[in-house]
VOGU-3710 file (C-alpha; in Angstrom, 3 decimals, decimal comma):
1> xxxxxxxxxx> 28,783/15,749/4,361  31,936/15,276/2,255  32,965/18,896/2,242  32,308/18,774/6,046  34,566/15,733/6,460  37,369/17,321/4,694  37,357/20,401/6,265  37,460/18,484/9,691  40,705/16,417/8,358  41,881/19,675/7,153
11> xxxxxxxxxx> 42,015/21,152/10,284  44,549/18,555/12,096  47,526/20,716/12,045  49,425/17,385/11,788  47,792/15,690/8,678  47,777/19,040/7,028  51,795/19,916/7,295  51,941/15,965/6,222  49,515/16,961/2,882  51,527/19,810/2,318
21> xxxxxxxxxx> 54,937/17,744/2,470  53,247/15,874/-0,052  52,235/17,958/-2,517  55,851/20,461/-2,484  57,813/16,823/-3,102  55,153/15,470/-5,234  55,817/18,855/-7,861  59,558/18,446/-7,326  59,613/14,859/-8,189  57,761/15,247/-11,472
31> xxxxxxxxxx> 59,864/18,600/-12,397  62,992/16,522/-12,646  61,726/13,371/-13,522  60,098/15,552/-16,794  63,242/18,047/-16,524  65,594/15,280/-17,387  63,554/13,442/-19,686  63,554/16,827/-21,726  67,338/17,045/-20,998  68,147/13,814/-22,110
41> xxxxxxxxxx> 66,288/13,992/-25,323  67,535/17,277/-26,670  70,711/16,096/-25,619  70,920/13,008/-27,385  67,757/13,616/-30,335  67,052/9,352/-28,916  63,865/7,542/-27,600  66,566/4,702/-26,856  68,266/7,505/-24,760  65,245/8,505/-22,650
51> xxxxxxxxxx> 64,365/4,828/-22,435  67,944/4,297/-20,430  67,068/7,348/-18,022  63,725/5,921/-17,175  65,615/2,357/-16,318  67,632/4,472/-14,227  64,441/5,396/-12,157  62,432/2,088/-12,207  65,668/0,148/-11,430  66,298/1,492/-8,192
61> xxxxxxxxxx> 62,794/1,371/-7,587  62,840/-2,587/-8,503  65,675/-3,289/-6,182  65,323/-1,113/-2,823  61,027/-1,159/-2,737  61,230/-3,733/-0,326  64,478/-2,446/1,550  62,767/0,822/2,035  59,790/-0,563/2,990  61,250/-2,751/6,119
71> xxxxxxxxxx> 63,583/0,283/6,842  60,250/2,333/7,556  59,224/-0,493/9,991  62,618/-0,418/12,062  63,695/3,344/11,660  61,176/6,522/13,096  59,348/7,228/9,612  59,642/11,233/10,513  63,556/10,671/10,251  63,740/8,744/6,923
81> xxxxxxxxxx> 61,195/11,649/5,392  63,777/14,665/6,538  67,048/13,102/5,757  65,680/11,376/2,753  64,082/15,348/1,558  67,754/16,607/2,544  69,799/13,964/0,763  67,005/14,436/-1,973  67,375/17,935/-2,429  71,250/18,112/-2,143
91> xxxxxxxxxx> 71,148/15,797/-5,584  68,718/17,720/-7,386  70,757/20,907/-6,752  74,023/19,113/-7,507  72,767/17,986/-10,706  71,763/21,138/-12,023  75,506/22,003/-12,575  75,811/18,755/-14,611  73,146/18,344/-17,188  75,715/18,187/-20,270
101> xxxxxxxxxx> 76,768/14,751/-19,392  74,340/11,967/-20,405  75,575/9,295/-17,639  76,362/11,999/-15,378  72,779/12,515/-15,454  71,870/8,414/-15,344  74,123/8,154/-12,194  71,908/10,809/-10,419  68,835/9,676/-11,757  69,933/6,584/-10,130
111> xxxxxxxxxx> 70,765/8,248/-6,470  67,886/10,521/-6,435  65,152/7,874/-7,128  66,768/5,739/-4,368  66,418/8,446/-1,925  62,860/8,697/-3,453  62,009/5,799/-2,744  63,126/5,756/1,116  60,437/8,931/1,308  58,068/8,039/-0,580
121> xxxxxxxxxx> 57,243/4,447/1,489  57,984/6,179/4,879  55,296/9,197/4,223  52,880/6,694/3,032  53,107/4,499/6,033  52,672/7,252/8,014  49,180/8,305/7,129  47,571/5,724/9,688  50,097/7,385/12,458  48,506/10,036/12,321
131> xxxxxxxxxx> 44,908/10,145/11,233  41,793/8,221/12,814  40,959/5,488/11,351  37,721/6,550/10,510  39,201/8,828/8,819  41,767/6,943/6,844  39,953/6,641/3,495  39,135/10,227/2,841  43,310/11,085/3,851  44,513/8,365/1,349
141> xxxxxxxxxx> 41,965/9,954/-1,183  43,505/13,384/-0,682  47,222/12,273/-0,836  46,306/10,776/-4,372  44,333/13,475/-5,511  47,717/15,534/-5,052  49,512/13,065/-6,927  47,501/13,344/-9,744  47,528/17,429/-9,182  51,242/17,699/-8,276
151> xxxxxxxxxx> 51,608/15,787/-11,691  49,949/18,119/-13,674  51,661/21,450/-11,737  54,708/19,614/-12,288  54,297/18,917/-15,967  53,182/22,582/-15,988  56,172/24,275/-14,880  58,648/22,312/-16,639  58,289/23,579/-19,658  57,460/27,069/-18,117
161> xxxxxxxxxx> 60,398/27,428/-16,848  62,649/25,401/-18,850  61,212/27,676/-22,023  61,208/31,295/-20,238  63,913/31,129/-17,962  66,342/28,532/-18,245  66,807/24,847/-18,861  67,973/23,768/-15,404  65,743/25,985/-13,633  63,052/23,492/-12,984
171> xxxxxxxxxx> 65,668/21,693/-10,935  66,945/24,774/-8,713  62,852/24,951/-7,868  62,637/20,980/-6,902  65,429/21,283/-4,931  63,856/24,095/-3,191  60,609/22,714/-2,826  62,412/19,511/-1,274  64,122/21,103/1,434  60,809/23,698/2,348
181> xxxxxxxxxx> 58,848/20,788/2,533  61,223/18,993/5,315  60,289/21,504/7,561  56,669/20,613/7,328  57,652/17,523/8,782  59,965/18,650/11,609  56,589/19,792/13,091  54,802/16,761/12,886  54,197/14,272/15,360  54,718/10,641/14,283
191> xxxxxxxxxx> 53,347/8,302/16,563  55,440/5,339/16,171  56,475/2,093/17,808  59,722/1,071/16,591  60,928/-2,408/17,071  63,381/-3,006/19,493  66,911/-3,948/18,615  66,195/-7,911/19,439  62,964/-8,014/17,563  64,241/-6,308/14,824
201> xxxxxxxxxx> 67,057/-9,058/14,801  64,566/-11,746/14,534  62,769/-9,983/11,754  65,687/-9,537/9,576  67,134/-13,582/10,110  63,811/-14,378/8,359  63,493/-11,148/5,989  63,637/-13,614/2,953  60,898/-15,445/4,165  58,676/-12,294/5,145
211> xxxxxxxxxx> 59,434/-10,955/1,246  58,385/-14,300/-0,082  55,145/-14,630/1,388  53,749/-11,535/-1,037  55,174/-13,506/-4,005  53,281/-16,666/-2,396  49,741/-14,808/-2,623  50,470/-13,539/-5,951  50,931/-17,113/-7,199  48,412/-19,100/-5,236
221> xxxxxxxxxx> 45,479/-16,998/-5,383  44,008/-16,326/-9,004  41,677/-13,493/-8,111  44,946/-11,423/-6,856  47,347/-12,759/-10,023  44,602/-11,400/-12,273  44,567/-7,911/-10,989  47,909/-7,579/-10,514  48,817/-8,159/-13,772  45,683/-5,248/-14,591
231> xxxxxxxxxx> 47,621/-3,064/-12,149  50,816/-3,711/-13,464  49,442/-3,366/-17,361  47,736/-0,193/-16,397  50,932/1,264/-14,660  53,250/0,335/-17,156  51,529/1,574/-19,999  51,572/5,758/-18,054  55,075/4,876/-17,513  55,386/4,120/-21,609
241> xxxxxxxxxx> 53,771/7,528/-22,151  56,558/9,454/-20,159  59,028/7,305/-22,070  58,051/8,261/-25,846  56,205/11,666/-24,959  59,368/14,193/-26,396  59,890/11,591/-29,145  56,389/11,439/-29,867  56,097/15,179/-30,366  59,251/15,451/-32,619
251> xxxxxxxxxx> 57,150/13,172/-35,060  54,399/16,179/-35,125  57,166/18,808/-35,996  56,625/20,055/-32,208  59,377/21,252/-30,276  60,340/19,101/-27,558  60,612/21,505/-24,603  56,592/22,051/-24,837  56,230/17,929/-24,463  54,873/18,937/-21,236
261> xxxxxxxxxx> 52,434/21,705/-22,455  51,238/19,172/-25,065  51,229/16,038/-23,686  52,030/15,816/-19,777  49,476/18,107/-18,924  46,653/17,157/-20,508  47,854/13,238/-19,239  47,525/14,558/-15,851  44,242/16,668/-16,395  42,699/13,335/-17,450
271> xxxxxxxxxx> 43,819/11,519/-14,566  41,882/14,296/-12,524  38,700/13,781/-14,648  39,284/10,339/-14,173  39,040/10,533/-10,493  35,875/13,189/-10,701  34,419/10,049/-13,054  34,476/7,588/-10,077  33,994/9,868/-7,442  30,415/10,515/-9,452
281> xxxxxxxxxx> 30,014/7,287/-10,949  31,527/4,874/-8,723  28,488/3,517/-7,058  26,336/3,138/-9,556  28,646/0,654/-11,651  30,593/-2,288/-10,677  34,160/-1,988/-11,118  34,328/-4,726/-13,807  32,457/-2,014/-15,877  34,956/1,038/-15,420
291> xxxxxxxxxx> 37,952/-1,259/-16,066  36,364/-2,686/-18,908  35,767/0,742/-20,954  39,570/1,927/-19,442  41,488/-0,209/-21,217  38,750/0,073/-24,245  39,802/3,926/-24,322  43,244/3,190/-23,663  43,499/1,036/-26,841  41,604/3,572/-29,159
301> xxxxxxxxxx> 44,080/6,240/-28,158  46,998/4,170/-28,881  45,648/3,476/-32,424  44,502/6,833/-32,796  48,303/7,862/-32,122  49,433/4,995/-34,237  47,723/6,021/-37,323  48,220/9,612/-37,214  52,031/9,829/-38,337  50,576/7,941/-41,609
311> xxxxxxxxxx> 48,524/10,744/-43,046  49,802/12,480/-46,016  48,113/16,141/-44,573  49,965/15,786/-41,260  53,292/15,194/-43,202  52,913/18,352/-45,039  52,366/20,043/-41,861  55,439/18,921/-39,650  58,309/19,844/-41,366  59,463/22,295/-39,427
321> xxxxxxxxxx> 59,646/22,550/-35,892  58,056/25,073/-34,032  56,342/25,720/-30,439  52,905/24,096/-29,869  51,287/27,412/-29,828  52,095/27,866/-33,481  50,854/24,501/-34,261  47,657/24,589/-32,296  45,675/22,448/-35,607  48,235/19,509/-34,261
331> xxxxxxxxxx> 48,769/20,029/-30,736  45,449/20,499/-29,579  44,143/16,920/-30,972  47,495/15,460/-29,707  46,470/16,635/-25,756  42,811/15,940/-26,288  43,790/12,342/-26,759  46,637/12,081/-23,777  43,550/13,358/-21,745  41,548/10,699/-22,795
341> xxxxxxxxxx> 44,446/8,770/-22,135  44,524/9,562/-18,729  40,979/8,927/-17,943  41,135/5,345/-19,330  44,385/5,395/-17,273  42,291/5,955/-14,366  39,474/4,422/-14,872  41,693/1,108/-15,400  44,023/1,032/-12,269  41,314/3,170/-9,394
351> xxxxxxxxxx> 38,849/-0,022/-9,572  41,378/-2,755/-10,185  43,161/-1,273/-7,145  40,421/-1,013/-4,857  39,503/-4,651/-5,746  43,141/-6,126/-5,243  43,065/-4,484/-1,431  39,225/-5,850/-1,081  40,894/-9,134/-1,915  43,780/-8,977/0,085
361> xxxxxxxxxx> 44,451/-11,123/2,846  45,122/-8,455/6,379  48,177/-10,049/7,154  50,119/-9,936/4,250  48,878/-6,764/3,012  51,624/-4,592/3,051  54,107/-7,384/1,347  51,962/-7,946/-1,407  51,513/-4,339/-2,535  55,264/-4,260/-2,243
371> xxxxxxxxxx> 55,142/-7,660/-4,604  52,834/-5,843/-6,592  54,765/-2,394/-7,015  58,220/-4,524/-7,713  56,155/-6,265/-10,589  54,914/-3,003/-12,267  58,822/-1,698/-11,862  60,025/-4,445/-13,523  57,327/-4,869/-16,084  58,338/-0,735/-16,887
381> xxxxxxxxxx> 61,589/-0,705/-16,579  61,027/-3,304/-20,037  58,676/-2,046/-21,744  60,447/1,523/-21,283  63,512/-0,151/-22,601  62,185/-1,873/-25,403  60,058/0,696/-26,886  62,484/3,281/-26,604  64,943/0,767/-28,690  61,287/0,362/-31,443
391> xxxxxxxxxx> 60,435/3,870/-32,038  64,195/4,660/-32,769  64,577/1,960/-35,332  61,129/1,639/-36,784  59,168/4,665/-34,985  56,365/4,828/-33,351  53,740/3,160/-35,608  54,821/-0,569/-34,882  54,792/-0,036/-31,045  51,759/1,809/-30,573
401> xxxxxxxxxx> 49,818/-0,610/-33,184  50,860/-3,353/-31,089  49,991/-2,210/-27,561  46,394/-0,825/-28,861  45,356/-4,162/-29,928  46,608/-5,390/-26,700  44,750/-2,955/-24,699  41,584/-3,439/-27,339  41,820/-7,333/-26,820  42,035/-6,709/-22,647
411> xxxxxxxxxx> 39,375/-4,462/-22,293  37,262/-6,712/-24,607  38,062/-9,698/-22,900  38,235/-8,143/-18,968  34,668/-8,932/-17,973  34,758/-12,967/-18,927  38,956/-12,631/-17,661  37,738/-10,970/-14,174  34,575/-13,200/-13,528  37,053/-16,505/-14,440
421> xxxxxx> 39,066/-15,351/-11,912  36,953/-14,878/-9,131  37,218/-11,149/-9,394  34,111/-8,532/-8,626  31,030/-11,075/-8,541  29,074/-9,068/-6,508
//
C-alpha cells in the first residue's frame, strides 16, 4: 500500500521536478559545506578555525530564518527558489577561485548560507502548494529521506573528488548541480496566493509582534519548552560532529581529506538506518522509548570517542598519517561508531519532532518552528565555537567526556523529564 502510494506521488510531474530540485541542491549544499570544512582545516591545521567557518553558516542562519521565512509569505515561492539557486550557484563558482584565503572563504560562507536559507524555507513551504493534502505526510517523508541521502552522496563525493581530481572540484559540481536544478523549478507550477501590497503593509507594522508570539509558546507551554530544548540538543550535537570531524581524524593519524570517507558517511548511513528503525518500529513503541535509547547511544559514542585517544596501542599506531584505506584497523571502528551516532541522532530528534508538531498549537505553527530552528542555530553556532576553541587547547578528550555524560544523564533522565512535562502520555 506504501509502495503504491509513492509511486502515485511519484507520478505528479510537479512534486517530482520539486523532489528532484531537492535532492541536486541538497548534494551541493553538503559538498561545500564539507568542501570548505576540509579547506579550512588543511589550510589552517585548527579546530578553532573550522569552528569560525561553521559560525559563518549558523550565523546567517540565526539572523535571516525569520526574514526568509515572511519573505516566502509575501514573494511567489517559485521566484525566491530560482534566483536564490542562481545567486547560490554564482557564489559557489566564484569561490572556487578563492579557497587560499581563510576570510575570503568566511565572507562567502557567510553569502552563500544566506542565499541558502531564502531556498531552503521557500521550497519547504511549497510542498502543501502542490501536493494533496492527503498526501502531505508521505511528500514531507520523501523530502527528508533525501536529506539524509543527499547527505551521505554529498559526504561521498567530497572526498572523491577532492582526493582524485582536485581540491576545488567538489565546488565546480555544486555549482553545477545548483543551477541544473533551477530548471526543475521553472517547470513547476506553484499555486500561490500572495498578499496584496496593503495586507502585506499591515503584516509587516506588526512583524515584531507576529515573531514574538513563537517565543511566547516556547515560554508558556512546558510540554513545547521541553522538546525544544531535545530538538535543539539533538541538532546541535550533528552540528558538533561536522565541527571536530577533520580534527577528530588527525588525532587517529588519518588524513583529513578522507574525513568524509571515515566519518561523514557512515554519520549519514546511520541517519538512514535510523529512519528504516522508525519506519519498522515506530508503532510498536512510544516515542518516549526511541528518544530515551537515542540519546543513551549518543552518550556511549561520545565516551567511546573520548577514551579512545587514551590507549597506549592506538598511540603506537597514529604516528604517521596516511589514507583511511591503509589504516582500515582504525578507521573502520571510527565509522562504525559515527553510524551509531547517527542512528541515536535519529532516533533522538524523528520522535521529539513529531511530538513538538502533535503539540503545537495550528495557528502559530509555522512561527514556532521558526523559534525553534533560531534556538538550535544559536545553541550551534556556541557549541561549534566553543569546542572548536577545547579540542585546540586541551583536545578532544575533555569535550567529548563532558557532552557523553550529558547525553548519558538526558537519556537516563528523558522518560521522568518528558512525563513531568506533559510530553507523550498516551
Amino acid at each position: 500500500m506504501q509502495r503504491q502510494k509513492t509511486a502515485e506521488l511519484l507520478k505528479s510531474q510537479q512534486f517530482l521536478f520539486l523532489l528532484l530540485e531537492q535532492i541536486f541542491t541538497q548534494v551541493a549544499y553538503h559538498l561545500v559545506n564539507f568542501s570548505l570544512i576540509l579547506s579550512v582545516f588543511k589550510l589552517t591545521n585548527s579546530n578553532f578555525s573550522v569552528a569560525i567557518l561553521l559560525l559563518c553558516f549558523y550565523l546567517p542562519s540565526a539572523i535571516f530564518v525569520t526574514i526568509a521565512g515572511l519573505t516566502s509569505d509575501f514573494v511567489h515561492r517559485k521566484k525566491i527558489i530560482i534566483l536564490s539557486n542562481l545567486v547560490w550557484s554564482t557564489l559557489v563558482f566564484t569561490l572556487s577561485f578563492l579557497t587560499k584565503q581563510f576570510w575570503t572563504i568566511c565572507l562567502f560562507a557567510v553569502l552563500i548560507q544566506i542565499a541558502d536559507e531564502f531556498f531552503f524555507n521557500a521550497i519547504t513551504s511549497s510542498i502543501p502548494n502542490i501536493v494533496p493534502k492527503d498526501q502531505l505526510l508521505l511528500a514531507n517523508s520523501l523530502f527528508n529521506l533525501t536529506f539524509y541521502s543527499s547527505m551521505v552522496a554529498g559526504s561521498f563525493l567530497v572526498s572523491l573528488l577532492s582526493r582524485f581530481i582536485s581540491p576545488v572540484a567538489p565546488l565546480y559540481f555544486a555549482s553545477g548541480l545548483t543551477a541544473f536544478g533551477a530548471f526543475f523549478v521553472s517547470k513547476i507550477k506553484i499555486k500561490q496566493v500572495v498578499p496584496s501590497a496593503p495586507k502585506r503593509k499591515i503584516l509587516l507594522q506588526n512583524i515584531f509582534q507576529e515573531i514574538t508570539k513563537g517565543w511566547q509558546t516556547i515560554h508558556e507551554n512546558s510540554t513545547i519548552k521541553t522538546l525544544t530544548l531535545f530538538l535543539v540538543v539533538s541538532n546541535s550535537l550533528l552540528s558538533l560532529a561536522y565541527a571536530i570531524a577533520p580534527g577528530l581524524l588527525s588525532v587517529f593519524g588519518i588524513d583529513a581529506t578522507d574525513f568524509s570517507f571515515v566519518l561523514i558517511l557512515p554519520l549519514g548511513i546511520g541517519m538512514i538506518a535510523g529512519n528504516l528503525i522508525l519506519s519498522k518500529l515506530g508503532k510498536k513503541y512510544r516515542k518516549i522509548f526511541f528518544i530515551q535509547k537515542g540519546l543513551i547511544i549518543i552518550g556511549a559514542v561520545l565516551l567511546i570517542l573520548a577514551f579512545i585517544p587514551k590507549s597506549n596501542h592506538l598511540n603506537s599506531l597514529t604516528h604517521k598519517r596516511m589514507n583511511f584505506e591503509k589504516k582500515l584497523g582504525i578507521s573502520l571502528p571510527l565509522s562504525l561508531l559515527f553510524s551509531f551516532l547517527g542512528i541515536g541522532g535519529v532516533l533522538t530528534f524523528i520522535p521529539a519532532t513529531t511530538a513538538f508538531q502533535e503539540n503545537l498549537p495550528e495557528e502559530v505553527r509555522g512561527r514556532t518552528q521558526s523559534t525553534n530552528q533560531l534556538l538550535t542555530y544559536i545553541t550551534s553556532t556556541i557549541l561549534a565555537f566553543f569546542s572548536g576553541s577545547i579540542s585546540d587547547l586541551l583536545g578532544f578528550f575533555p569535550l567529548l567526556l563532558v557532552l557523553s555524560i550529558l547525553s548519558l544523564t538526558s537519556g537516563l533522565l528523558s522518560k521522568k523529564i518528558l512525563i513531568k512535562a506533559g510530553v507523550l502520555q498516551n
